[in-house]
C-alpha positions in Angstrom: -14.3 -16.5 40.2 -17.4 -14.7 41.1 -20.3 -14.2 38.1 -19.3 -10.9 37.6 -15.9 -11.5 36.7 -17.2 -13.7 33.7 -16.8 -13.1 29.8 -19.6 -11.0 27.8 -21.3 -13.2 25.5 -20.2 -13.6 22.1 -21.3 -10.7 19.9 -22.2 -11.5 16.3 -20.1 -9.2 13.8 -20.8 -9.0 9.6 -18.7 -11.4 7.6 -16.6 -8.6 5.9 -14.9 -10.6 3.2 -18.3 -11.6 2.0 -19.8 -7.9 2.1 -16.3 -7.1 0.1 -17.2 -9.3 -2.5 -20.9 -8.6 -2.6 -21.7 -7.1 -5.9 -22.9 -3.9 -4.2 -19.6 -3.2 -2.7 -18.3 -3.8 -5.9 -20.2 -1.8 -8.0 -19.5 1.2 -4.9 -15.6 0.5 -5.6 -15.9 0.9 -9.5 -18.2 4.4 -9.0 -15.5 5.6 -6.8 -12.9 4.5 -8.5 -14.2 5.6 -11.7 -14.3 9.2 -11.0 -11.2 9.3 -8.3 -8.7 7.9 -10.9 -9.2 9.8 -13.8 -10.2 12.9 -11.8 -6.6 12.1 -10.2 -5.0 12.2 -13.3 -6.5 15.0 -14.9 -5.4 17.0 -11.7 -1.6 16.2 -11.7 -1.5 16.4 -15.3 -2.8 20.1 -14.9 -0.4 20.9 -12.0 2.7 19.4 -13.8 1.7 21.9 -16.7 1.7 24.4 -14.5 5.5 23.5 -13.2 6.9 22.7 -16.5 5.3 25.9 -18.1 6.7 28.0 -14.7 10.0 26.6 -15.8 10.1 26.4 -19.3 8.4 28.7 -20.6 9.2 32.0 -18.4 8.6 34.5 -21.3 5.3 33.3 -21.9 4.0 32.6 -18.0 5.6 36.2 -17.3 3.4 38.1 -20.0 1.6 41.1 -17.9 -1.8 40.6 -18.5 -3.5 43.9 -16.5 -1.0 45.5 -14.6 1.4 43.6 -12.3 -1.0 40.4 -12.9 0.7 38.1 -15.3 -0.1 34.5 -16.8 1.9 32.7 -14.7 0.1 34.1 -11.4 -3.4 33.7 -13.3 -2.1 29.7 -13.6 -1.0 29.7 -10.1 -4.5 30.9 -8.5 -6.4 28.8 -11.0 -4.6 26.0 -9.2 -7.1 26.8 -6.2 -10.0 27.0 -8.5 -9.2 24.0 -9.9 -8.8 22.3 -6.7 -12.3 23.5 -5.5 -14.2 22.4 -8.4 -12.7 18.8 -8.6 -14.3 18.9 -5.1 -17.8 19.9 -5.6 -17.7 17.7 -8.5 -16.4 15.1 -6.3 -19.6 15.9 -3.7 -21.9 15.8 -6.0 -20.8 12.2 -7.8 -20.9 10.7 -4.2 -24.6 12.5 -3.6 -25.7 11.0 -6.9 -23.9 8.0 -7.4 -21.8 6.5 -3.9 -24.3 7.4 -1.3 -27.4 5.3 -2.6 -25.0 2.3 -2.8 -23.5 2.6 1.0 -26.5 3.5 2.4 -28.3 0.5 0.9 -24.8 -1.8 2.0 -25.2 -0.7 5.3 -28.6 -0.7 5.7 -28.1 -4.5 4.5 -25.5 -4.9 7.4 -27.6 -3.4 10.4 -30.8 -5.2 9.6 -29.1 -8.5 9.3 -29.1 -8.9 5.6 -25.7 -10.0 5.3 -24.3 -12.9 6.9 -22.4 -13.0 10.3 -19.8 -14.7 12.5 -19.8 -15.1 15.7 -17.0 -12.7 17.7 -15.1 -15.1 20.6 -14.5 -14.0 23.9 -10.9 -12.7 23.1 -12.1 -10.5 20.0 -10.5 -6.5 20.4 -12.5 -5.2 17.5 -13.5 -1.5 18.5 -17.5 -1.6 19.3 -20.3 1.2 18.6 -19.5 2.8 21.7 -15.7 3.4 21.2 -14.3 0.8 23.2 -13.2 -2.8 23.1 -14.8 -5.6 23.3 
């Protein structure tokens, strides 16, 4: 076996199980989990009105409004509208709130702050580069 042929040395990778029970990462889950649940919620709650009101309640959701518009197609594109504010609300909770906490977790993880273990030679964990080492 020639030098070249040889295993590349061990590579030192974060200890994940203790960055998942850091209290930063926890404090990131509750944030995220504090808007995303009840968020969740308030969205399927709003769409299942919509269905139940589409099928129960065909006199009312058929009322002409202007024209050919009624209430049930004024429901139907609020749908959308609904959809695209949860996600701008969503952006700007994880601008405000998520992104200070993973940037400081993984600015703890690149500068060495958190402790690591040592890969073996027979570690397939993707690296930076896209490939295996």
């Amino acid at each position: 076996m020639s030098s070249t042929d040889q295993d590349p040395p061990p590579t030192s990778d974060p200890d994940w199980a203790t960055i998942q029970q850091s209290a930063e990462f926890t404090e990131l889950r509750r944030r995220l989990r504090g808007f995303v649940f009840p968020m969740t919620a308030a969205f399927l709650a709003w769409y299942l009105l919509y269905v139940l009101m589409s099928d129960y309640a065909h006199d009312f959701m058929s009322t002409k409004v202007v024209g050919n518009i009624n209430i049930g197609l004024i429901f139907g594109l609020l749908q959308f509208v609904s959809t695209f504010l949860i996600t701008s609300l969503y952006v700007r909770h994880a601008n405000r709130k998520l992104d200070p906490v993973s940037e400081k977790i993984r600015n703890d993880i690149e500068g060495g702050g958190v402790r690591t273990t040592t890969a073996g030679p027979d570690d397939t964990t993707p690296d930076t580069e896209g490939g295996v080492r």
